[in-house]
C-alpha positions in Angstrom: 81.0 93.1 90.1 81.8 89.4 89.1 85.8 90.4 88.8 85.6 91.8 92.2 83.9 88.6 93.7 86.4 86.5 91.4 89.1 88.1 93.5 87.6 88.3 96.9 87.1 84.5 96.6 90.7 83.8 95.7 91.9 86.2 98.6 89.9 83.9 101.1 91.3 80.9 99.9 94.5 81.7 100.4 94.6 80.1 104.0 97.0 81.1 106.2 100.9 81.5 105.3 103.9 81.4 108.0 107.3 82.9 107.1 110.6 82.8 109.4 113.3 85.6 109.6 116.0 85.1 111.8 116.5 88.2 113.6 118.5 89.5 117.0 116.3 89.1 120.4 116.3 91.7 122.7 119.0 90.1 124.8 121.2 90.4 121.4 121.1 86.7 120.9 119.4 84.9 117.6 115.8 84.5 117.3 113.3 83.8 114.9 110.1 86.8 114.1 107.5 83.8 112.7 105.0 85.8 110.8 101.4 84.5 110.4 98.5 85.7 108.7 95.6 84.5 107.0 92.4 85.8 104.8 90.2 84.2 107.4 91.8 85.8 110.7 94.8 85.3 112.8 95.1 81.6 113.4 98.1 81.8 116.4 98.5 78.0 116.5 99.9 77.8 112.6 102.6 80.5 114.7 103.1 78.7 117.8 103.1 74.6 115.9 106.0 76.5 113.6 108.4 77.5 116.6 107.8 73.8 118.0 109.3 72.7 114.9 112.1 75.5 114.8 113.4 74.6 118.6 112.0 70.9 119.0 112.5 69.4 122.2 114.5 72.2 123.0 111.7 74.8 123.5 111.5 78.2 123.3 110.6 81.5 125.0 108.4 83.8 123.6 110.0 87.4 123.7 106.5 89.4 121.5 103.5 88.3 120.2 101.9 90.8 118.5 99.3 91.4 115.5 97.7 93.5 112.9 94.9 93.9 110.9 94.5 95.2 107.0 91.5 96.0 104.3 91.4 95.6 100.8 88.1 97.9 99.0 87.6 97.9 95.5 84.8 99.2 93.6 83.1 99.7 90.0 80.5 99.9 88.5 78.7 97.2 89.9 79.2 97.8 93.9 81.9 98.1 95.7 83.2 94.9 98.3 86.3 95.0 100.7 87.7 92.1 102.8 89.9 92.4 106.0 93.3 90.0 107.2 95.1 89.8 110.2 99.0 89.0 110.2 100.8 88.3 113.8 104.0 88.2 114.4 105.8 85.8 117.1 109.2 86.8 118.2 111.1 83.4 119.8 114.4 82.5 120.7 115.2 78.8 121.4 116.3 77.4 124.5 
């Protein structure tokens, strides 16, 4: 039971983490998929604060926004404990 609270603690801590693919927008021009997720929940600012820094004074348009969700259960002998995370995914293109 320890191990498994050990390692629900570390997954909480992780914070949030934003990654950036440069992908083709649905008009066939570039644009960036800006990936969010977080132990915690969804936190769509982190998302939005990274395209501002992608397109700058440029701006951008927002072609999807959309989000998931995911659990983790483990068990033994002593219980068992699970822990959910969102990820969302932001699909820009830069002015």
């Amino acid at each position: 039971m320890r191990n498994a609270m050990l390692a629900l603690a570390a997954v909480s801590l992780c914070g949030c983490a934003v990654s950036v693919k440069s992908v083709y927008g649905p008009d066939g021009g570039e644009a960036q998929a800006i990936t969010c997720s977080s132990g915690w929940g969804l936190d769509w600012s982190d998302c939005f604060e990274k395209a501002g820094e992608i397109c700058g004074t440029r701006g951008y348009k927002v072609w999807n926004q959309a989000s998931t969700q995911s659990g983790v259960i483990s068990g033994g002998e002593g219980g068992v404990i699970g822990t959910t995370s969102e990820a969302g995914t932001l699909l820009i293109a830069c002015k």
